[in-house]
N, C-alpha and C positions, 0 to 999 in steps of 0.2 A: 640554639640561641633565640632569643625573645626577641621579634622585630620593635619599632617603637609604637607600631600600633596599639600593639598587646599591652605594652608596657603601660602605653595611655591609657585604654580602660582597667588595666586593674588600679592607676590614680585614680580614676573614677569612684571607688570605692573608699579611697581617704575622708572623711569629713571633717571640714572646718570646723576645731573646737567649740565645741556648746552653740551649731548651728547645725542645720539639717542639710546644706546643701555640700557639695564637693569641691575639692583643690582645681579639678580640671573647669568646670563649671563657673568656676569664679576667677579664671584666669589666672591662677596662679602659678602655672608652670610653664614656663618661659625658656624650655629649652631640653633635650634628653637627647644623650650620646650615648652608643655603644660602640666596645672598642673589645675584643679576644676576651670576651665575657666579663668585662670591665662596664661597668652604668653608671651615667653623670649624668645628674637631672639637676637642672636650673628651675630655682623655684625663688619667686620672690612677694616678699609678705608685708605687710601695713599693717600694723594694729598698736594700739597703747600698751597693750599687754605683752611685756618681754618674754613669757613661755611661751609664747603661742609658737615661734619660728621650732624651739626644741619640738613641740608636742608631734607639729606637722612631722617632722622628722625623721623622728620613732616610728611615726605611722606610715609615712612611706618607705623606710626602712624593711619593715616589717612586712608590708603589701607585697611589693616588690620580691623579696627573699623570696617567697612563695615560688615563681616563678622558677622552669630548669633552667640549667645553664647558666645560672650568672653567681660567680666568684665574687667579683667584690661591688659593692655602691656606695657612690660619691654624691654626696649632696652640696650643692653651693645654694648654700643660702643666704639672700639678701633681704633683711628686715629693717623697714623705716618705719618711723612713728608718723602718721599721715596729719596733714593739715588740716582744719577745716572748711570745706571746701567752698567757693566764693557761692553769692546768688545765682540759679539760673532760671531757666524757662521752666516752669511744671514744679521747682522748690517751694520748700514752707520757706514765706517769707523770714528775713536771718534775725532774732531773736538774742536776745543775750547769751553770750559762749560760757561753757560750762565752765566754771574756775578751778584754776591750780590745783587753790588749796582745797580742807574739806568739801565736799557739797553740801549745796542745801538738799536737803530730802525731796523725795517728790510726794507731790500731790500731798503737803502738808497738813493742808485743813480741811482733805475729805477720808470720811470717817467711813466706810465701807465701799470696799473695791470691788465689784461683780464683772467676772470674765461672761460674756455669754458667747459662746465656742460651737462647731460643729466640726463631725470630721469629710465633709466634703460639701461640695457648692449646691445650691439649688434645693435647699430643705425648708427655707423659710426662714433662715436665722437672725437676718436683719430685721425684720416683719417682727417676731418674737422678742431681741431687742427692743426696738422700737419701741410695742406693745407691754413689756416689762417697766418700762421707764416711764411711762404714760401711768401705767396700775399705781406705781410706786408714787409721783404724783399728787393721784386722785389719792393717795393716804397722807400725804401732808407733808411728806418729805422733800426737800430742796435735791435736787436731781442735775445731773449732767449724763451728757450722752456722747462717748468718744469713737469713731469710725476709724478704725484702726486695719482695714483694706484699703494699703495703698493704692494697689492697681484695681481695682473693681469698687471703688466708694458707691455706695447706697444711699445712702443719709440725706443727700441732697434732695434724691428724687421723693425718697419715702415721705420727708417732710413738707415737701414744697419750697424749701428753702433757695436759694441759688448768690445771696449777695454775699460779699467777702467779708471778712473778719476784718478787723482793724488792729494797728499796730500801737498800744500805749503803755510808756514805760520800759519799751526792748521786749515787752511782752505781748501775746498775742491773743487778744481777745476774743472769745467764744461767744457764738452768736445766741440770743436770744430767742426763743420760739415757745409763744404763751408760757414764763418763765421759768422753763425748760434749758439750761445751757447747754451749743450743741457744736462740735467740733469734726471736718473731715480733710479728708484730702480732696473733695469733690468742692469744698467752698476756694481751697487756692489752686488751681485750674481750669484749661478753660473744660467743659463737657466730655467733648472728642479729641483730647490731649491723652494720646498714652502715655502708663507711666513704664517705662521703656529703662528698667532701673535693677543694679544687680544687689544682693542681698544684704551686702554694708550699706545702700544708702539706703533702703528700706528699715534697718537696724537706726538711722541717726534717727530718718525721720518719724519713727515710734516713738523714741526716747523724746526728740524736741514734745510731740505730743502731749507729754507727761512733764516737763521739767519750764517748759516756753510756752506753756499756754497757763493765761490766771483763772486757774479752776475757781479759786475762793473756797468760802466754807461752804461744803455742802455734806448734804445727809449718805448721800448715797451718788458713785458714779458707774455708772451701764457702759463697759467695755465691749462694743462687739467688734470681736476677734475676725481676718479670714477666714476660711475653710482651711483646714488640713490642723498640722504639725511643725510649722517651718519658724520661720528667723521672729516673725512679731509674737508667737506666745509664749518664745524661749525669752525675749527680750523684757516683757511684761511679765513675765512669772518670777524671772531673776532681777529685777529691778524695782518690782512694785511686790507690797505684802498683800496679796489678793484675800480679801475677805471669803471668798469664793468662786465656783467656777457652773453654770448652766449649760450643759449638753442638750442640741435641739437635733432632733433626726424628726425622719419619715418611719412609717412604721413599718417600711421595706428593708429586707434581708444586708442590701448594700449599702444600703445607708448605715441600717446597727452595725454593719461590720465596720466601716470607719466611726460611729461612733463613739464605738468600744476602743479603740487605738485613741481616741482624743481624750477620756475618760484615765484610760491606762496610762498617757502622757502628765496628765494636772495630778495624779497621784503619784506617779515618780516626781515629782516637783514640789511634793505637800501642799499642795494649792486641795481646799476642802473642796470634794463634789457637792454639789448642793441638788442636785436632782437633774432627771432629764424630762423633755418636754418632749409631748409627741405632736408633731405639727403634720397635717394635712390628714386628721385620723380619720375621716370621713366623710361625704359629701350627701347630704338630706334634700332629698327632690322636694322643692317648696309645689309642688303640685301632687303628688300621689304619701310626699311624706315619709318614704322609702330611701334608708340610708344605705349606701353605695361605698364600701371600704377597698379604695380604688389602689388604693398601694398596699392591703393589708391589715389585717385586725390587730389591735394589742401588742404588734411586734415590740414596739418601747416598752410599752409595758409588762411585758415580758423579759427583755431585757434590764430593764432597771429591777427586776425581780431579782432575776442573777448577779449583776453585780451589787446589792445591798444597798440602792440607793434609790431615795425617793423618787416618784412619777409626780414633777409638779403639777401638770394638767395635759390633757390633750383638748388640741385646736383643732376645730374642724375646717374642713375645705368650705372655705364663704366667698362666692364671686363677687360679692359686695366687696372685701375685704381686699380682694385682690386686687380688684380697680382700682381701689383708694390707697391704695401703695404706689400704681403706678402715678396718678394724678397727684401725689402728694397730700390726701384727703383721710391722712390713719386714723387718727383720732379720733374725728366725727364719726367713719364710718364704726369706731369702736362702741363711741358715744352712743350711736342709732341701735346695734344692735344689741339688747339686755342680753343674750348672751355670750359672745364676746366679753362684752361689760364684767360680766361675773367673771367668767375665767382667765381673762387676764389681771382682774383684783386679786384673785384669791390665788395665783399663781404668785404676784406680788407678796401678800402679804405672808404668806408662806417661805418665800424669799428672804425678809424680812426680818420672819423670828429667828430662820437659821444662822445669819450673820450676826444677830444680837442688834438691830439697826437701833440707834436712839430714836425714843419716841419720838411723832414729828408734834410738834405745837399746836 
C-alpha cells in the first residue's frame, strides 16, 4: 500500500487546467485517507468554470490508479465559485468588476498586440522590450508598454518612472512617459514589497491589466511577459488575440534551450512567432576594438535558423546600455549611441511589417 506521502507527490503531477502549476502547489488538496486499499482524497476547488472540479478528477483518478495496491478512490470534491476578493496591501488598486452579462472585449482600441517573451530570467528581455517600444515610437506609432511580471516588475526602474497611476472612472490610468503609455505592478507597490501570491491571484491580476486599465487607441502595445511558461502567457494568449509573440535569448546553449520550449509554447497557442532577438551577442573592446563573444557566437542565430523563424537583430553587450537601465536612462542612452539607434529601429520596423501595423501619421 502507498503511504500518503507517495500519494502526494504523484498529485504533484495533476495540473490545474490550462495552468502550468499543480493541485498540491496551489493548495488544493485538503485531505487524503487510506483505509484496506481504499483512497479518499479531499480536494477543494474555486473557479467560475464548472468543469474544472470533473477535469481535476479524472486527472487524479487516473494519477493515483498508477499506484500498487489501491482497489478503489474516492474523491470528495468541493467546488465554490470564488468572490472577488476585497482590496489589500501590494493589490492593483479595485477597478470596475468584470459584468454578468457579455463582456466588453479587451484592449478594444489597440490595434496590434506584441508578446515579447523569454524562456528564462536574466537574457535581457525587459531592456529588448523596452528598447522595441522606444524604435516603434521613433516610427510614429502611438505605443503602450505593459509589465506583466508580477513578482519581479522592471519597468519602474528601466524607465525611471516610480509615481503611481491614478484612479478615473473605476478605471486605472497608465502612466505617461515622453508619450509612451506605461503600466506595472512595480508603479502599485511599494519597491521592496514582495509579491508573495499564488497563481489565481497572479491570473486576476494579468487579466485586470488588460480589461481595468484605459489603454485608448493606440497603434501598437509591447507586452513584456515573465520568464518561463506559466499562469501570465497562458492567461494573455487565451484572452488577448496576440498579433505576435518576440523570443529574446543569449546566444548560450541554456538559454536556446528554454527559448525553444517558449517558441514551441506560442505555437501550440497559434500566437504568430515573429522572430527571435539575440541579446548580449557580443562585447567590442572600445580600446583595441576586439569583439569578445562572451556567451557564444550565432547561437540564436542558429537556432532561429532551425526553427524557420526570423533573427530580428542581435544586441550587443553595451555597458553604456547597461547602466542606463539601471538608472532608468534607456532611451537617451539608445539615443547617444548610433548603433543601438539603428538596431533597435530596424528591429522595430521589421516588427511592424510582420503584424501588418497601420501606418503611423
Amino acid at each position: 500500500m502507498p503511504t500518503q506521502a507517495q500519494i502526494l507527490d504523484i498529485l504533484k503531477t495533476v495540473r490545474f487546467p490550462n495552468l502550468s502549476r499543480d493541485i498540491v502547489s496551489f493548495g488544493l488538496v485538503k485531505g487524503i485517507e487510506i483505509e484496506d486499499g481504499a483512497v479518499r482524497i479531499a480536494i477543494k476547488v474555486a473557479s467560475r468554470d464548472p468543469s474544472i472540479p470533473d477535469l481535476i478528477k479524472q486527472d487524479v483518478i487516473k494519477a493515483v490508479g498508477q499506484l500498487d495496491g489501491i482497489r478503489d478512490i474516492h474523491i470528495d470534491m468541493q467546488w465554490t465559485k470564488p468572490e472577488t476578493p476585497p482590496m489589500r496591501s501590494g493589490a492593483i488598486p479595485h477597478a470596475a468588476q468584470p459584468p454578468a452579462q457579455p463582456e466588453e472585449p479587451l484592449l478594444p482600441g489597440v490595434k496590434a498586440k506584441i508578446a515579447v517573451a523569454s524562456g528564462k530570467g536574466g537574457v535581457g528581455k525587459s531592456t529588448i522590450a523596452a528598447g522595441l517600444a522606444f524604435g516603434l515610437q521613433r516610427l510614429g506609432f502611438s505605443v503602450g508598454l505593459v509589465d506583466f511580471d508580477i513578482y519581479g516588475p522592471s519597468l519602474p526602474t528601466i524607465m525611471g518612472v516610480r509615481e503611481r497611476p491614478r484612479v478615473a472612472d473605476e478605471k486605472i490610468v497608465p502612466l505617461d512617459h515622453a508619450g509612451l503609455k506605461l503600466m506595472s505592478m512595480g508603479f502599485l507597490v511599494d519597491p521592496d514589497t514582495p509579491m508573495i501570491w499564488r497563481g489565481p491571484m497572479v491570473h486576476q491580476a494579468t487579466e485586470q491589466f488588460l480589461r481595468d486599465v484605459t489603454w485608448g487607441e493606440l497603434d501598437v502595445l509591447v507586452i513584456d511577459l515573465p520568464p518561463g511558461t506559466g499562469d501570465a502567457q497562458l492567461t494573455l494568449s487565451q484572452k488577448v488575440d496576440l498579433s505576435g509573440a518576440v523570443i529574446v535569448s543569449t546566444p548560450q546553449d541554456l538559454a536556446l534551450l528554454d527559448a525553444r520550449k517558449g517558441v514551441a509554447m506560442f505555437q501550440k497557442l497559434d500566437v504568430p512567432i515573429l522572430g527571435i532577438v539575440e541579446n548580449m551577442s557580443g562585447f567590442t573592446c572600445p580600446h583595441c576594438n576586439e569583439t569578445t563573444f562572451i556567451f557564444g557566437r550565432d547561437g540564436a542565430a542558429h537556432e532561429a535558423d532551425k526553427l524557420n523563424v526570423p533573427l530580428l537583430a542581435r544586441v550587443p553587450l553595451v555597458p553604456a546600455l547597461v547602466e542606463a537601465a539601471d538608472h532608468g536612462n534607456l532611451y537617451a542612452a539608445i539615443e547617444a549611441n548610433p548603433q543601438l539607434a539603428e538596431i533597435f529601429g530596424s528591429m522595430a520596423r521589421r516588427v511592424s511589417e510582420a503584424v501588418s501595423a497601420p501606418a503611423a501619421k
